[in-house]
LUMLOZA-24367 format. One line per field, with one value per residue (C-alpha): residue in one letter; x, y, z. Coordinates in Angstrom, 2 decimals. Layout:
BEGIN
r <- a,... .
px <- X,... .
py <- Y,... .
pz <- Z,... .
//
This chain:
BEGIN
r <- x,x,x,x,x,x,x,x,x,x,x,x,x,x,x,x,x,x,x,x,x,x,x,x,x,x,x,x,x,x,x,x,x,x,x,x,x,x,x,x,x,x,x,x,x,x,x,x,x,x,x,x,x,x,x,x,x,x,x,x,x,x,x,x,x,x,x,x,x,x,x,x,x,x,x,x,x,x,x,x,x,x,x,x,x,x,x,x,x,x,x,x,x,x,x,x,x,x,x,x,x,x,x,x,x,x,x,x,x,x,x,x,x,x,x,x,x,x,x,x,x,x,x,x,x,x,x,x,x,x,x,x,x,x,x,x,x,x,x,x,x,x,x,x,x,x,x,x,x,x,x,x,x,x,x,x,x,x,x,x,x,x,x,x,x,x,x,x,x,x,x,x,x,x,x,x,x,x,x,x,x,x,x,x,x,x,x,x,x,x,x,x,x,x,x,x,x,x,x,x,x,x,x,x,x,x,x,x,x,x,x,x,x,x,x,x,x,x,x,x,x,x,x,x,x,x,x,x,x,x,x,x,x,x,x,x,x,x,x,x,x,x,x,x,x,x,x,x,x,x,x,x,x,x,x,x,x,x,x,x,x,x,x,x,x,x,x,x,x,x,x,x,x,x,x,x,x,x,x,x,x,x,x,x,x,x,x,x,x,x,x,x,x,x,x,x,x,x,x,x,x,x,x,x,x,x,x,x,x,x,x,x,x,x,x,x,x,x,x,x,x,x,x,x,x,x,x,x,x,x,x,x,x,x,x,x,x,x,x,x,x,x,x,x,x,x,x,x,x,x,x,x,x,x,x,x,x,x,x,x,x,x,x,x,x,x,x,x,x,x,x,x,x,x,x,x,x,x,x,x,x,x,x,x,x,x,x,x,x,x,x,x,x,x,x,x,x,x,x,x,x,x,x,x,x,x,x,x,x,x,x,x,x,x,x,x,x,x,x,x,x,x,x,x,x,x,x,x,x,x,x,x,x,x,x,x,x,x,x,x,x,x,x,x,x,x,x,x,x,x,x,x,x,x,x,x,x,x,x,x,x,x,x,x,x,x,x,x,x,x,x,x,x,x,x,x,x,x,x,x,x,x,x,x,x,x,x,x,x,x,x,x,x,x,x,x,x,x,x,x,x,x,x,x,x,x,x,x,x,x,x,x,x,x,x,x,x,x,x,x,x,x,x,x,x,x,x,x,x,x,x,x,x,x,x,x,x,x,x,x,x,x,x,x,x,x,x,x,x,x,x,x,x,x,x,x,x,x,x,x,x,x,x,x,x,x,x,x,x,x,x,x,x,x,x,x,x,x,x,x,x,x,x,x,x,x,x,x,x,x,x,x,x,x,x,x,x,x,x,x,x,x,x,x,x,x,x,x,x,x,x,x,x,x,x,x,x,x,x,x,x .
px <- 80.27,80.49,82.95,85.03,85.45,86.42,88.59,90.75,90.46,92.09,94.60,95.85,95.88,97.58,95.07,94.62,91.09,88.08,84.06,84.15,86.55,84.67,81.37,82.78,84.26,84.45,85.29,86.71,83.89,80.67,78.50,80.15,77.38,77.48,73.87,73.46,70.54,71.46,69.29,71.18,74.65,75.64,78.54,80.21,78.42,81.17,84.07,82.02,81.03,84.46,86.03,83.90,84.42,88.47,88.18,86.74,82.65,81.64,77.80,76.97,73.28,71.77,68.20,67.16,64.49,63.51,66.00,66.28,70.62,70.59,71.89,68.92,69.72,73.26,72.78,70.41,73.00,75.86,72.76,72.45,76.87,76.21,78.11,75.76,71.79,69.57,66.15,63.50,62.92,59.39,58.47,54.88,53.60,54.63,57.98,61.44,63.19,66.31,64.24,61.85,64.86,65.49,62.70,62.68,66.43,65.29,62.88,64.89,66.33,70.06,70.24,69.24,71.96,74.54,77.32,78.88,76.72,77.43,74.82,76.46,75.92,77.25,78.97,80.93,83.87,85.23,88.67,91.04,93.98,94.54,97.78,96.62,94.28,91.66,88.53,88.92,91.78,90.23,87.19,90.01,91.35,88.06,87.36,90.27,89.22,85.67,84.11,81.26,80.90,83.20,82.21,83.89,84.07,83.67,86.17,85.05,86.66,86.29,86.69,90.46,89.68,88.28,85.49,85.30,83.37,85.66,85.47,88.83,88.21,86.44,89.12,92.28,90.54,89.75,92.85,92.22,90.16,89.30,91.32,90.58,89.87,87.21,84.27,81.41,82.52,82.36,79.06,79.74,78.62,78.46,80.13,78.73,77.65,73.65,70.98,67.51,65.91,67.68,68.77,66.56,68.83,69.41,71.05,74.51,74.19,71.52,69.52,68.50,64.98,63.34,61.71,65.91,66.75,65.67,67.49,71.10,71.63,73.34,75.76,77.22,77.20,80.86,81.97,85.20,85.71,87.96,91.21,90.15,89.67,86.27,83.65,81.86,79.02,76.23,77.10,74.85,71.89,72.06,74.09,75.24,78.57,82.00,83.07,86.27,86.82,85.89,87.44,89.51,91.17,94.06,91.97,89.21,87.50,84.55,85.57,82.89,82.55,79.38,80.20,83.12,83.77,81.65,80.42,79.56,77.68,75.31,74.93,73.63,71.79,69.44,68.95,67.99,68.90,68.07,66.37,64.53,65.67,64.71,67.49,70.00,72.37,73.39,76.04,76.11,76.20,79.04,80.75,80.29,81.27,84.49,86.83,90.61,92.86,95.10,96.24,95.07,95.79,95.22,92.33,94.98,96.11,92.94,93.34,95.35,92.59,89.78,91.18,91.43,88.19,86.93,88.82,86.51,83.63,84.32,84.72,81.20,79.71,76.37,77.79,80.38,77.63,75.48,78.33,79.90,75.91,75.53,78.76,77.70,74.28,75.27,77.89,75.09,73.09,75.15,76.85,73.23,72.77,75.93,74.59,72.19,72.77,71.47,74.81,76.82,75.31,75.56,79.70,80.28,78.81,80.06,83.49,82.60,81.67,85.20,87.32,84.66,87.71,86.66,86.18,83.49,81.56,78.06,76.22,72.97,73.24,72.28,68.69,68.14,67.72,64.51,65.81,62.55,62.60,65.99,65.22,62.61,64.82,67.49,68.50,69.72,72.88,73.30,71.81,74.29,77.19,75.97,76.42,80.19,83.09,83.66,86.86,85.92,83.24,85.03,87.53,90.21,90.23,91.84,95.19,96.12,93.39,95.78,99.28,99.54,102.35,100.72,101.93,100.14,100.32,99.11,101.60,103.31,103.59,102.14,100.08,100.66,100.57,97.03,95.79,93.36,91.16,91.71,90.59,93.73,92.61,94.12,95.95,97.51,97.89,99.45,97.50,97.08,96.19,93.19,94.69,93.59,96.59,98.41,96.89,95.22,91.57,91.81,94.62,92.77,89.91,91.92,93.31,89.84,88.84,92.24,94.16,96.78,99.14,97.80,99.70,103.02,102.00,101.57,104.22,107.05,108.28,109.00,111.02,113.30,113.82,117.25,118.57,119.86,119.60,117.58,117.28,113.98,113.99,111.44,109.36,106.47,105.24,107.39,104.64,106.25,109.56,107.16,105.42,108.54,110.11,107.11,107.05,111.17,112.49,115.85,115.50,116.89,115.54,116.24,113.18,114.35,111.64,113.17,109.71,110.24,106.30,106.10,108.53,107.04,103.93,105.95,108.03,103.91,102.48,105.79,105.43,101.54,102.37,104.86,108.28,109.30,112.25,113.96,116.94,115.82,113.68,115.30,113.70,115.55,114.68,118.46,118.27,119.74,121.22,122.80,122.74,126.74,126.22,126.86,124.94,124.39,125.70,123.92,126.59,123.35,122.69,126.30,126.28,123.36,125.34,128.23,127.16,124.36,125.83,122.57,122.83,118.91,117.99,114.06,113.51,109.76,109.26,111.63,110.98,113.04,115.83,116.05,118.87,121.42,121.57,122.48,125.30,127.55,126.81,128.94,126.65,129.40,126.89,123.84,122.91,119.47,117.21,113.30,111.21,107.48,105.39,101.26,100.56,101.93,103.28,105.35,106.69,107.85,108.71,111.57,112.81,113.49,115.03,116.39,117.57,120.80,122.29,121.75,123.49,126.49,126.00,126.41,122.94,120.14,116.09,114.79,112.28,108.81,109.16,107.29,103.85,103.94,104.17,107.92,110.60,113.60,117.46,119.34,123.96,124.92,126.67 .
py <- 71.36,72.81,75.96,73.10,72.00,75.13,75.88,72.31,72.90,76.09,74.88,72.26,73.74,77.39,79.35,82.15,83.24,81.77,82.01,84.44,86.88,86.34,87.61,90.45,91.76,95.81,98.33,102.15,102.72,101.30,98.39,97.90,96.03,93.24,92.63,90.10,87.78,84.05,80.75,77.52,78.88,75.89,74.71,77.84,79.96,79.32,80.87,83.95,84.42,83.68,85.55,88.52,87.92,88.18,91.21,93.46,93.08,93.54,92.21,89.83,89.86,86.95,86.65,83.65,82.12,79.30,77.11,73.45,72.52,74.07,77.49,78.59,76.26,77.31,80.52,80.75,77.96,81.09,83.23,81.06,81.02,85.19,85.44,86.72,87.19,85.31,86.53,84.52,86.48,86.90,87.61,89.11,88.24,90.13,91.24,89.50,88.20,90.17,93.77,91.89,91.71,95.24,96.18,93.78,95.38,98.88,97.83,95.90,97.15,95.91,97.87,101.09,100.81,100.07,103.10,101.83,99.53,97.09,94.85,92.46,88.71,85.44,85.45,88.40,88.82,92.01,92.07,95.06,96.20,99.26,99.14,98.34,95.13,95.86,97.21,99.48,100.70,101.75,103.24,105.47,106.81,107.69,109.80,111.26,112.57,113.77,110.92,109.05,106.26,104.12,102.81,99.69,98.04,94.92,92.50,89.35,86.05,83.62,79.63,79.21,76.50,74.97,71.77,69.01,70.31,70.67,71.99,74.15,77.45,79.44,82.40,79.95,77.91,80.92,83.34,84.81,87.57,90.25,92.80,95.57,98.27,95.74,97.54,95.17,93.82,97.18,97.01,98.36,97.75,100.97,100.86,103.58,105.66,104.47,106.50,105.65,108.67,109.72,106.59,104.03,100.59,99.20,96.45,98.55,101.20,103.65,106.02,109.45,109.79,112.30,114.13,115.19,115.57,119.32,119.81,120.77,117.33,115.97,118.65,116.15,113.24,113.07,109.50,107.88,105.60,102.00,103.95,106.67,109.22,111.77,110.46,112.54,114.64,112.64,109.88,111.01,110.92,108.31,105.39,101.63,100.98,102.70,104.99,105.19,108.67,107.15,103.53,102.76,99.57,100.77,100.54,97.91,95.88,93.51,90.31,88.85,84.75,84.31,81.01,79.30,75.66,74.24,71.73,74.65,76.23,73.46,72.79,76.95,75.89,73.33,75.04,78.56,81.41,84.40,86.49,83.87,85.00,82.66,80.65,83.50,80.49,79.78,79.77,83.44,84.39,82.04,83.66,86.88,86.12,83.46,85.87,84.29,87.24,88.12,86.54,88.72,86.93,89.77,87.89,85.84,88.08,87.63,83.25,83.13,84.76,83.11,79.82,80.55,81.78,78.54,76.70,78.06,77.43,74.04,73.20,73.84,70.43,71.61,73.46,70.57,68.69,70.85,72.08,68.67,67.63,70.11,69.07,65.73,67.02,69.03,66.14,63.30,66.09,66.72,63.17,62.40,65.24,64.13,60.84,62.56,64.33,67.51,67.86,66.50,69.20,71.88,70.80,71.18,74.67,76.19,74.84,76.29,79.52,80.13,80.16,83.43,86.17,88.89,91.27,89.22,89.04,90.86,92.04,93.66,97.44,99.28,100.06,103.21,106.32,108.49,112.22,113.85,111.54,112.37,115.97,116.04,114.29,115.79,118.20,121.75,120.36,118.50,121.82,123.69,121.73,120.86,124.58,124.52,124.30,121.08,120.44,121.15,119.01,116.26,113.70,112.69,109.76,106.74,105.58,103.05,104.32,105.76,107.70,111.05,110.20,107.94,104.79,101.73,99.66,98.99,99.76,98.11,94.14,92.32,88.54,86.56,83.13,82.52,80.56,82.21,83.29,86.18,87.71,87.94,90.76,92.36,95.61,96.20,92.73,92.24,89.52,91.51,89.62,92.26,91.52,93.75,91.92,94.33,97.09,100.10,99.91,102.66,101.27,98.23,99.50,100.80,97.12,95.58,98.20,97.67,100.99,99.91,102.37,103.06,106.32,104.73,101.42,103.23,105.49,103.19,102.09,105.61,106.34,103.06,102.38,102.57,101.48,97.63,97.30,98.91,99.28,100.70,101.33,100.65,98.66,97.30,94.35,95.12,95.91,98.52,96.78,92.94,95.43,96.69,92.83,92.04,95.22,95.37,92.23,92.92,94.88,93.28,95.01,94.98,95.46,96.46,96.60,96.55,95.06,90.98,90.39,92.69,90.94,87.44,89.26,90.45,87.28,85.27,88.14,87.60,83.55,84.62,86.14,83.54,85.75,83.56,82.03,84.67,86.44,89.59,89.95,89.98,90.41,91.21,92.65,93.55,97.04,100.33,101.29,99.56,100.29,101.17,103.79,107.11,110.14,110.21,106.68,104.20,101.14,98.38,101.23,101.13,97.70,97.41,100.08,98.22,94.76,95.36,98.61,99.63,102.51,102.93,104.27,104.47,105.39,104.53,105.45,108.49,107.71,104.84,106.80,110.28,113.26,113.08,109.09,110.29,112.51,110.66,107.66,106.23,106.68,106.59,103.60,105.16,107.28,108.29,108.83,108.69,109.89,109.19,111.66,111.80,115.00,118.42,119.55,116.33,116.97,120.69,119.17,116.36,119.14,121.50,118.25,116.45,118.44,119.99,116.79,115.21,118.59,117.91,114.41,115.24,114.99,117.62,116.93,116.28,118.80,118.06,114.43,114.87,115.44,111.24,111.51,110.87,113.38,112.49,113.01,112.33,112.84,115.60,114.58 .
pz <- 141.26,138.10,138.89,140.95,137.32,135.95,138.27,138.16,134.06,134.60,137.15,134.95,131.28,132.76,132.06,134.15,133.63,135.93,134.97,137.76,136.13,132.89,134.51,136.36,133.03,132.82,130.66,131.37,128.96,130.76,129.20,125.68,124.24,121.19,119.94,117.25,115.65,114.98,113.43,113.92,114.71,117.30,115.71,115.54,118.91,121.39,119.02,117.93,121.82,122.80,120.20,121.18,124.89,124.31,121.92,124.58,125.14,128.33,127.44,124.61,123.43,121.13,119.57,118.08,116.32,114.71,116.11,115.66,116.44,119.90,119.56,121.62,124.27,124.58,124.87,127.57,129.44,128.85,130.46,133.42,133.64,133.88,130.81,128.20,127.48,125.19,123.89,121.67,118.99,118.68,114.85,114.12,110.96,107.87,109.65,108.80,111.70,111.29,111.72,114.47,116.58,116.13,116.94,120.29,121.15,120.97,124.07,125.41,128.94,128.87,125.13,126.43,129.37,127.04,126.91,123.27,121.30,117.45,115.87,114.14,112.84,113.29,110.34,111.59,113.99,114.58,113.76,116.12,114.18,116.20,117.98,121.18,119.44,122.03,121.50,124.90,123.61,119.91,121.95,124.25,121.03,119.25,122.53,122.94,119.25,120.24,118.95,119.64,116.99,114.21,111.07,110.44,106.96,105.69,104.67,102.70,103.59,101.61,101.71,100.91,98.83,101.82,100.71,103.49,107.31,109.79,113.55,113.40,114.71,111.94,112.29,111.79,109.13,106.22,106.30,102.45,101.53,99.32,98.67,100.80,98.02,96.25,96.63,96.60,99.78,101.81,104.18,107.30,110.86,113.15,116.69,118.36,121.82,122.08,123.34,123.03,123.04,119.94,118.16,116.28,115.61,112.31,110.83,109.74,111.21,113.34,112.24,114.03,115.12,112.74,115.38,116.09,112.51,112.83,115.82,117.20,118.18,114.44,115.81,118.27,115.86,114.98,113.74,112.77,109.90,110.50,110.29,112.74,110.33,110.22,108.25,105.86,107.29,104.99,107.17,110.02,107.69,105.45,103.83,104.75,102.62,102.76,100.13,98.40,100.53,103.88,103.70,106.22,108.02,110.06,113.31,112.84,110.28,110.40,109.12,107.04,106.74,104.53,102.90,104.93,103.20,100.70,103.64,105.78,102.49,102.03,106.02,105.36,102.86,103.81,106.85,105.91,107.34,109.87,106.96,105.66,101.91,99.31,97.03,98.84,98.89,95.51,93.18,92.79,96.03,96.34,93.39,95.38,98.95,98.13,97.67,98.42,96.45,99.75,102.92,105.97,109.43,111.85,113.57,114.49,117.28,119.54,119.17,122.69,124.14,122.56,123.29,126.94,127.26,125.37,127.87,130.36,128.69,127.65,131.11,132.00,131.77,130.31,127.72,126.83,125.89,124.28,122.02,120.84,120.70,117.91,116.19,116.24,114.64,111.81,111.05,110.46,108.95,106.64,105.84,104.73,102.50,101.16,99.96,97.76,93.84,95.61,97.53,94.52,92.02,94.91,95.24,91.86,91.05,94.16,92.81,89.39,91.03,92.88,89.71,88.81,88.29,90.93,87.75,86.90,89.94,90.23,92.78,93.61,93.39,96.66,96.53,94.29,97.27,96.40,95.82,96.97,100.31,100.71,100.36,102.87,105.56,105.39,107.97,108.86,109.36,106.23,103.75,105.58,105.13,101.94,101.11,101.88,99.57,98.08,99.66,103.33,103.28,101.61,102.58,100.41,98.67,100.54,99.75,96.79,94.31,92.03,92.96,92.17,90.14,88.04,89.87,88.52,91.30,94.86,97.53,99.83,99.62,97.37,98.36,95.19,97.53,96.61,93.84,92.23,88.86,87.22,83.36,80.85,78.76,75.58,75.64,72.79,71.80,74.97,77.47,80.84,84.38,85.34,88.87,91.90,93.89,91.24,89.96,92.06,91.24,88.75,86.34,86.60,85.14,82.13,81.92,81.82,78.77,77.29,77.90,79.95,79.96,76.30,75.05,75.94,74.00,70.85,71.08,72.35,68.67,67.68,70.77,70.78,67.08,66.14,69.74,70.42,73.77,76.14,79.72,81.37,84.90,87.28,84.47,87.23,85.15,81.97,79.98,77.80,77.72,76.50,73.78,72.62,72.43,69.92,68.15,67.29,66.67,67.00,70.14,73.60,76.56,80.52,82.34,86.03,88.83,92.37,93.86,93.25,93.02,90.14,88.13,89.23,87.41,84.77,84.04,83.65,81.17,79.20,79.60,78.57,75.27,74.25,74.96,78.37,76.23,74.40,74.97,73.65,76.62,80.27,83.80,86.74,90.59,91.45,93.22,92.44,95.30,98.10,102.00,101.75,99.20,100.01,99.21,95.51,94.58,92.78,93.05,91.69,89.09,88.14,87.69,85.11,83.06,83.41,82.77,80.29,78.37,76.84,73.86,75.44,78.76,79.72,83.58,83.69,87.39,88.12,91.87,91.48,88.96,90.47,88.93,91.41,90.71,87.19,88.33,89.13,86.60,83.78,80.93,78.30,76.57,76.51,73.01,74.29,77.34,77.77,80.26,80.00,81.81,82.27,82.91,82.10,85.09,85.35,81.94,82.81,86.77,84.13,82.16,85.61,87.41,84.71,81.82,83.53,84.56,81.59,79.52,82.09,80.14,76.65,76.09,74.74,74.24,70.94,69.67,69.86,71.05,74.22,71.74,72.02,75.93,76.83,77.22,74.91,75.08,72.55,73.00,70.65,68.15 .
//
């Protein structure tokens, strides 16, 4: 009667998929196995199972214990539909219930058949971004690479300002996260080839058997990060977080939902939670895990999916009621607990505890590793690659960190959409956002100690006294051309930046520091060259020269300002030129590049100038 159901259900919404077809799902990879531990998850089982169904699982695994919404009884009705398995977990005394199920999985028959295997919680949906936003077709890829695991990183989503319960899907309802280079929020969950025999499960990844430690067999241990990329031999052996040399998102990422709403928060709350950790939900934690700095939708790709495969579910009579059941649980539940001052204080401090600037958040270091265990555990393997060069046994740090040349600023675009908190600290008597929307994470550490940019800040007066107006090119945030405002009164500046989030930033500092309605001090995103410019022509260039006439030219990012531009430019204005450089070989690389065009010019460098850190050219007299 039931599948008669299903099948009308199906008929009349469209959707194409039958309980039949979602039993008899395969893989070209064998069992591709999602394990996971749960304690009253009912209100939100059917989306993670669904979720997990449309992403690519061919076998879905649940323990529970301690159970009071239903979860439990759901998931052994999806056991009896031949979609998934349930198992009690059975917790011996002294043992939490998260390594108890471990323990039970390692036993457990349909574990050891599984081909690819990822534990994984509730609170987690992996999240595809490989191109073909399948999990088969990430899996293909890694083996077409030789290898035979992926470490995917965590990415903290946060509440999006979310307060009242509702029963929107959990993936559609908190779109804003960390950004991806924050690294308190980079656990990692290990998808990976499972073999008994060698492999003990863990809660973020496995660990080799020591009896094999000693053995060829870390030979054929070769994993990927989340982008695809090797990781780094230590890997193998030990570790549970990402790295700033093995981050990676461009294939996968584990999507981490640890607080939800403020509702869902206090539902967690009073109910506990699969670790049994005491006071683990408080305001801290919430100050740690509601992270909203950037939009990130990509989950969104699997909804279609997900929703048919709910459809399917839904249809099953049993589960129908057993799911709007525990909605209709956890909704009393918690309208009672919102009559009481315990719910009222717990609203307000979570509330309190999202405007925490991420800068400010804490979190508990990883447990301190013991060097002499270490030592003895570690294998041939590791000692021997430990004995190689540096660089071959290295990765490269991940992209944004910090440019090579100098570049303050994360790449590509910038999510300034959110509302959030963020510490306005002093540089130079200049109020900086210490935004990591902004700034790569190692300018924004020189921001939080107030060293933004810091030779340039002190130096700037000396270069640009004398001049009227000045135009600086490529400004980012115009912090040099907003110091320069308040440090020469009589000094007008153009700060030009062709990214339009960077001056949005740039146009607040100056609003910040009380120079948002002065003429002296001018913002603009206009670009430098146009699509119909030929080779060599700067037309938007021309136009800044020709509008503005500045006696000063500063070209802060020579990316944005290279020689030939200057070639063919009318820079009969302009009395002097500065180039700020950070290193050494960028100074000599500017005088190489630079200094011929700008003889052609009229204009020669000024001795011993580039001791403050700018190159300057001055037009012969």
């Amino acid at each position: 009667m039931a599948q008669k159901i299903i099948e009308q259900k199906n008929q009349m919404s469209g959707t194409s998929i039958s309980i039949e077809a979602l039993r008899k799902r395969t893989s070209p990879h064998g069992k591709v196995m999602a394990v996971s531990m749960m304690k009253d998850e009912a209100p939100f089982l059917l989306e993670w199972f669904a979720h997990h169904m449309a992403v690519g699982f061919t076998d879905i695994l649940v323990y529970t214990n301690d159970c009071s919404d239903g979860t439990d009884t759901m998931l052994m009705r999806l056991e009896e539909l031949g979609l998934g398995y349930h198992r009690p977990n059975v917790i011996k005394e002294g043992i939490k219930p998260q390594p108890s199920a471990l323990n039970h999985a390692q036993a457990e028959p349909l574990v050891r058949e599984a081909d690819w295997l990822l534990v994984f919680d509730a609170d987690e949906f992996l999240s595809i971004r490989h191109p073909s936003g399948t999990l088969d077709g990430m899996i293909s890829d890694a083996a077409a690479r030789g290898a035979n695991g992926i470490v995917i990183t965590w990415r903290i989503f946060g509440s999006a300002g979310v307060v009242e319960w509702s029963r929107a899907p959990v993936t559609e309802q908190y779109l804003r996260a960390a950004p991806p280079l924050w690294n308190k929020g980079w656990g990692v969950k290990t998808l990976f080839k499972f073999d008994h025999t060698y492999w003990k499960l863990g809660i973020h990844r496995p660990s080799i058997k020591n009896k094999w430690l000693e053995t060829d067999y870390p030979d054929s241990v070769k994993w990927l990060n989340g982008s695809g990329l090797p990781m780094e031999d230590y890997f193998k052996f030990r570790g549970w977080r990402s790295i700033r040399r093995t981050l990676g998102y461009d294939w996968a990422q584990m999507n981490h939902y640890a607080v939800k709403s403020v509702d869902s928060y206090a539902v967690r709350k009073f109910r506990g939670n699969v670790n049994n950790k005491k006071d683990k939900y408080n305001a801290d934690y919430w100050s740690l895990q509601d992270r909203n700095e950037v939009e990130d939708r990509n989950v969104l790709r699997h909804t279609e999916a997900r929703n048919q495969i709910m459809e399917v579910l839904l249809a099953d009579p049993v589960l129908n009621k057993l799911h709007f059941a525990a909605l209709e649980r956890v909704e009393k539940r918690l309208e009672e607990y919102k009559q009481t001052e315990a719910y009222r204080e717990l609203r307000d401090s979570l509330i309190e505890a999202g405007k925490v600037p991420i800068t400010q958040v804490e979190a508990k270091p990883p447990q301190a590793r013991d060097p002499a265990k270490i030592a003895e555990l570690m294998s041939r393997v590791e000692k021997n690659v430990a004995d190689k060069p540096k660089q071959e046994r290295r990765n490269d740090n991940v992209d944004g960190w910090g440019a090579a040349d100098g570049y303050h600023y994360l790449e590509g675009k910038i999510d300034l959409s959110g509302e959030i908190v963020v510490d306005w600290v002093p540089n130079h008597e200049i109020a900086l956002p210490a935004d990591p929307r902004v700034f790569n994470p190692e300018t924004l550490n020189g921001v939080l100690t107030g060293r933004f940019d810091r030779k340039n800040a002190r130096n700037i007066r000396g270069y640009l006294e004398g001049l009227s107006r000045v135009l600086d090119i490529g400004a980012g945030v115009g912090f040099i051309p907003i110091k320069a405002s308040r440090d020469l009164p009589d000094l007008i500046v153009m700060a030009q930046e062709s990214r339009p989030e960077l001056v949005a930033v740039g146009k607040e500092i100056a609003k910040r520091n009380g120079l948002d309605n002065t003429a002296r001090l001018k913002f603009s995103d206009g670009a430098l060259v146009f699509g119909s410019d030929g080779e060599g022509e700067a037309s938007g260039f021309a136009a800044y020269l020709r509008d503005f006439r500045p006696d000063g030219l500063r070209i802060s990012q020579a990316r944005d300002l290279p020689p030939e531009l200057l070639k063919g430019a009318d820079l009969a204005s302009v009395q002097r030129i500065i180039l700020p450089f950070d290193s050494g070989s960028k100074r000599d690389t500017y005088r190489e590049t630079y200094a011929p065009v700008l003889a052609e010019k009229g204009f020669a460098e000024t001795a011993e100038r580039d001791a403050s850190g700018s190159l300057q050219y001055d037009r012969k007299q």
